[in-house]
DOTOR-314194 format. One record per residue (C-alpha): x, y, z. Coordinates in steps of 0.1 Angstrom, whole numbers, plus 5000, padded with zeros to 4 digits. Layout:
N
XYZ/...
# end
This chain:
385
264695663787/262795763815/265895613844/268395883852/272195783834/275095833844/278695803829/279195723789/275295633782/274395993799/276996193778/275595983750/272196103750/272796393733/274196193704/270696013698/269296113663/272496283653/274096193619/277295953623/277195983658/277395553661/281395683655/281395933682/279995713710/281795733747/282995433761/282695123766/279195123756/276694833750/275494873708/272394693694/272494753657/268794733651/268694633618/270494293623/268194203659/265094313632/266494053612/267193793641/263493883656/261693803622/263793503609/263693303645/259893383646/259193263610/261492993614/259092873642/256192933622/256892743597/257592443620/254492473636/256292583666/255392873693/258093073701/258493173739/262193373739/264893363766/265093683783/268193623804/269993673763/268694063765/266994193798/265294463776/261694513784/261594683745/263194363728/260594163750/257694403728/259294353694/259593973698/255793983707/255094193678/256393963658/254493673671/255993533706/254293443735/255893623760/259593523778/260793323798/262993463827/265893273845/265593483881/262293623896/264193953904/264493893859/261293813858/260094133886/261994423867/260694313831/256894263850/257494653862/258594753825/255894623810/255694273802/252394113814/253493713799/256193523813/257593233825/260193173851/262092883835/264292743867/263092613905/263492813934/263292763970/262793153985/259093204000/259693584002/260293553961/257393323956/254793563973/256493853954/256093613922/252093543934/251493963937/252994033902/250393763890/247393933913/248794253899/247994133862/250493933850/250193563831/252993433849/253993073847/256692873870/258392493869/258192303894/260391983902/259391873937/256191853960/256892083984/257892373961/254292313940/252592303968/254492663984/252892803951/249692723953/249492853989/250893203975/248793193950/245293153972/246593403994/246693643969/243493533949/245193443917/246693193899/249993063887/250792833856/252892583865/254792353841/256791983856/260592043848/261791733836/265691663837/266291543800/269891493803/271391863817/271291733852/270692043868/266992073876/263791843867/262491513881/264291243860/261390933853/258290893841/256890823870/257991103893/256791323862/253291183864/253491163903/254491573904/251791603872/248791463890/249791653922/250292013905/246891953887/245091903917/246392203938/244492523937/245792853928/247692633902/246992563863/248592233850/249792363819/252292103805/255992033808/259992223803/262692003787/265092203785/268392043762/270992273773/273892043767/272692003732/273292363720/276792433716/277692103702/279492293668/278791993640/275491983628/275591593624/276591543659/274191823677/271491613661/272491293673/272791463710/269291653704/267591293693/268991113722/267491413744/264091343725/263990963736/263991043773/261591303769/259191083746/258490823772/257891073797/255091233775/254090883768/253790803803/251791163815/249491073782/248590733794/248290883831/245291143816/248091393820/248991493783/250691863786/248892103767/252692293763/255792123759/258492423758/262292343762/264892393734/266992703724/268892893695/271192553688/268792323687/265792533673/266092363640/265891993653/262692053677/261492143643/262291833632/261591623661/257691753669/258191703706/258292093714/255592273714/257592563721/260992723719/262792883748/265693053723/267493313738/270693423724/269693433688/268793833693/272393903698/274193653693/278093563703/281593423696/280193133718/277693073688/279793143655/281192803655/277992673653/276792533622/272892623625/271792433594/274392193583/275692413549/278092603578/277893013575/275893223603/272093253599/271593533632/273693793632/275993943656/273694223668/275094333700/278194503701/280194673725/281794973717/285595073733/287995323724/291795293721/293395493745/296995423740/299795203728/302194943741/305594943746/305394673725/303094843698/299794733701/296894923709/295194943747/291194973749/289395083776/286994813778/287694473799/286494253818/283794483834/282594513802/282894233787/281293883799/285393653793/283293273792/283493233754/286293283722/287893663722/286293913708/286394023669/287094393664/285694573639/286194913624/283695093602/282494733595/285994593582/287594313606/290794493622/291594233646/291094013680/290794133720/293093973740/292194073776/294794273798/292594353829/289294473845/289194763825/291494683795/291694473763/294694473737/293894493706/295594183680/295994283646/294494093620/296894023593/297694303570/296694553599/298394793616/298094963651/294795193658/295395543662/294295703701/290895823704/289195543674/285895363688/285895023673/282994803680/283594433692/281694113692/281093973726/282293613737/278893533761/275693773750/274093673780/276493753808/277694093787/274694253789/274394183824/276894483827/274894733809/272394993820/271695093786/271794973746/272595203724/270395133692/272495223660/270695203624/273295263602/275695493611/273195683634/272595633672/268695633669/267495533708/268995423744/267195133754/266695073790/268094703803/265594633832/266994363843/270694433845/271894283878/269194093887/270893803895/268493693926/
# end
């Protein structure tokens, strides 16, 4: 850790390398167990190898400069990022590749964008319009360099994207004749597709996603367009692109940590998890109810509320639900057959959103085992511009 801490990651340094000291953490406090994200890192990347897919993760799941290295190691291409300011604090920690995976309209973040890239850094954008292609190839002149630019297409999300073949060639040929930018191929990005829970029917949705996008490739093929890179998909759908062949890349994010948001998801279609919930957030009871139940000091300011409530866990056994009882509070729910926490026990808790929860982290705590082995540094925590 080379950024001063402060509060319960600060007091926790002096835990790191002691023995048992994942039980004795202060809290709330964000926990990566390491040896399930080793296991989520390896089977997402050979999952994608086997497919014939490259794998470009999601860094707006983790915000970690170190995750961004392991997923390299273990065979990605770099990230994407959903912010430049993302993108910016991960470029300062480190990471030379990414991709910023959404339109923007700031000219003061686009010439910060084109000096990351003169500084050394492969860094790709989308584009969905004229006038923002053409506002990055003017950066990019100015600072002698280079962006990649990819067309975002709007398969079905309606958020960003142009939405017909034609404006997709039209924005194609425009970006590939602009200098200071390299036409480098298309984002088709299926983000309604991901969450659908039944296998059967998240296919369905992911096939009917893989129509539109097929005529658009058709049409930038038969327009001398053809994208070298095709990226788009995510955790939910990873399987399916598979299948599909359209992708050329994944953009899965969350399966690192994963979330109560996810659990419901059958992956595969035989129902069971395949990633594992890695990240964690440790709380502490602090005292008991008039009605019995036992008070934790974590809430809403440390957890992200957009998904199902929290599982509990103690020493690995399931010992109940959160239900949420302000900023700073959660109640802890039994699970049958369990009685009321004592004061002063750290339990660890899934989190409903991975994405948003780490958001309100300076730190991971990196457990292995019962040990806090590391504090890992979240770069981009707050860097929501």
């Amino acid at each position: 850790m080379s950024k001063a801490l402060f509060g319960a990651a600060a007091l926790n340094q002096k835990l790191v390398g002691g023995p048992g000291s994942r039980a004795r953490l202060e809290t709330p406090a964000a926990v990566l167990d390491l040896d399930l994200c080793e296991h989520n890192i390896a089977l997402m990347a050979e999952t994608c190898r086997k497919a014939g897919l490259n794998l470009r993760p999601h860094a707006k799941s983790h915000k970690c400069a170190e995750i961004t290295r392991r997923q390299m190691a273990a065979g990605a291409l770099g990230n994407c990022c959903a912010k430049p300011g993302e993108l910016l604090a991960l470029f300062e920690g480190g990471v030379r590749d990414l991709l910023l995976s959404a339109p923007i309209a700031s000219p003061a973040k686009i010439d910060a964008l084109a000096r990351a890239a003169a500084a050394g850094g492969r860094i790709g954008v989308v584009v969905d319009r004229a006038d923002l292609a053409t506002a990055y190839a003017e950066a990019a002149r100015r600072h002698g360099t280079v962006f990649d630019v990819f067309v975002d297409l709007d398969v079905g999300l309606k958020r960003s994207g142009v939405a017909t073949p034609a404006e997709a060639v039209e924005l194609a040929r425009l970006v590939s004749g602009l200098a200071g930018l390299r036409y480098r191929g298309i984002q088709a990005y299926q983000g309604r597709v991901q969450h659908i829970d039944d296998f059967a029917a998240r296919r369905i949705a992911n096939q009917e996603t893989g129509r539109l996008l097929a005529s658009m490739l058709e049409a930038l093929r038969e327009a001398g367009l053809a994208p070298e890179i095709v990226s788009g998909g995510g955790t939910g759908s990873h399987l399916l692109d598979g299948e599909d062949r359209l992708l050329t890349e994944i953009q899965a994010g969350s399966y690192v940590f994963m979330d109560e948001a996810y659990n419901t998801v059958d992956m595969h279609g035989r129902g069971g998890p395949e990633f594992q919930p890695a990240l964690r957030i440790a709380v502490t009871v602090i005292g008991h109810s008039s009605l019995g139940f036992a008070i934790t000091d974590g809430g809403s300011k440390s957890f992200a509320l957009d998904g199902p409530p929290p599982r509990v866990f103690l020493n690995g056994e399931l010992v109940g639900r959160i239900e949420w009882c302000g900023d700073e509070f959660g109640r802890i729910l039994p699970a049958e057959g369990q009685g009321t926490l004592p004061i002063g026990t750290v339990v660890e808790c899934t989190v409903p959103h991975c994405d948003p929860t780490i958001n309100l982290h300076d730190v991971l705590h990196v457990v292995r085992g019962a040990d806090l082995v590391a504090q890992w540094p979240v770069e981009a925590r707050g860097r929501a511009d």
